[in-house]
C-alpha positions in Angstrom: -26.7 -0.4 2.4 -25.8 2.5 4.7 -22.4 4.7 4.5 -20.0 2.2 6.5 -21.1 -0.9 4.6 -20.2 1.2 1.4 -16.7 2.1 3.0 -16.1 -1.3 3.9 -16.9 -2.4 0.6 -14.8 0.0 -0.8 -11.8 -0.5 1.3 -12.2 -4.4 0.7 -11.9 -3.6 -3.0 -8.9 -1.2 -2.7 -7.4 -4.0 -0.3 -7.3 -6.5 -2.4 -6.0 -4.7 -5.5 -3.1 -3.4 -3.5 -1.2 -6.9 -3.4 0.6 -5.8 -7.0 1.4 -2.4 -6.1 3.0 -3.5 -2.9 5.3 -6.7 -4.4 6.1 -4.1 -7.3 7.9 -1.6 -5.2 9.5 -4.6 -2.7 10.9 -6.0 -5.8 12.1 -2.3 -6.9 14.0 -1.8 -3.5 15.4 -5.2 -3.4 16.7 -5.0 -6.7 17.6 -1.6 -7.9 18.3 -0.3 -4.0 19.8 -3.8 -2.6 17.3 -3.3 0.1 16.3 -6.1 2.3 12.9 -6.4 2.1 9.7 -8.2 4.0 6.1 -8.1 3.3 3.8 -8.9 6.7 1.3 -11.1 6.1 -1.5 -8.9 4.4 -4.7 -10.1 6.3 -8.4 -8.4 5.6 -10.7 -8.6 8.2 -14.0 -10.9 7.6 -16.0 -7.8 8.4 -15.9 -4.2 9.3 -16.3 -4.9 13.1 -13.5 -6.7 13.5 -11.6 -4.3 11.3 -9.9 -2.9 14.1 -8.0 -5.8 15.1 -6.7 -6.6 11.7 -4.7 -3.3 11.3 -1.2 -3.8 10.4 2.3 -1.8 11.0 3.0 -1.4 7.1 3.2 -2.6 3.9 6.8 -3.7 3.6 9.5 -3.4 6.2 13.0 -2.3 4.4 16.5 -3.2 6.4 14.5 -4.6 9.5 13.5 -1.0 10.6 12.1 1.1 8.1 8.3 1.0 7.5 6.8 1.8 4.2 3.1 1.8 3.1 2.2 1.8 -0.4 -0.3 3.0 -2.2 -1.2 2.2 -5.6 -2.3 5.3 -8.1 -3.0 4.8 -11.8 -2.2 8.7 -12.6 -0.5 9.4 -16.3 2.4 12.1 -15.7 5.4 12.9 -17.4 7.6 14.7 -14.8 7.5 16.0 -11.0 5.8 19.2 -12.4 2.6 17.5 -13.7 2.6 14.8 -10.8 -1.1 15.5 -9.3 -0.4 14.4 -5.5 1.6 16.3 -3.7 2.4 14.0 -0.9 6.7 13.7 0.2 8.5 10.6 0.4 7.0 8.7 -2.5 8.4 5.9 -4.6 7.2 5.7 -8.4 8.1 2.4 -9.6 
């Protein structure tokens, strides 16, 4: 197995254990923001040549024109000051 068949494999695992993370926080918005939410259709390509024709525009569309992409992290923290990622605009739910 060379280095792209272990990144495919790995991004077919993370793919597929995403579906939870992303219904979690659509449920969040729509019911603690009163958010209009849609989920695309989550699609993974049957290999990692065709990959490239299976991207998609995000993981849930809020309102009909805000795009958000989730991503799922199992991280123990207790407050903003011991939250390990430092990336903006995320929703913890």
């Amino acid at each position: 197995m060379d280095d792209q068949d272990r990144i495919w494999e790995d991004f077919t695992k993370r793919f597929k254990a995403s579906r939870p993370s992303v219904f979690k926080v659509a449920e969040y918005l729509n019911r603690e923001k009163n958010c209009s939410v849609y989920i695309p259709k989550m699609e993974l390509a049957p290999n990692k040549t065709l990959a490239a024709l299976y991207r998609d525009d995000g993981d849930i569309i809020v309102n009909d024109k805000h795009v958000i992409e989730v991503k799922g992290k199992s991280v123990l923290f207790s407050s903003a000051e011991d939250w390990p990622f430092k990336e903006r605009d995320i929703i913890v739910a």
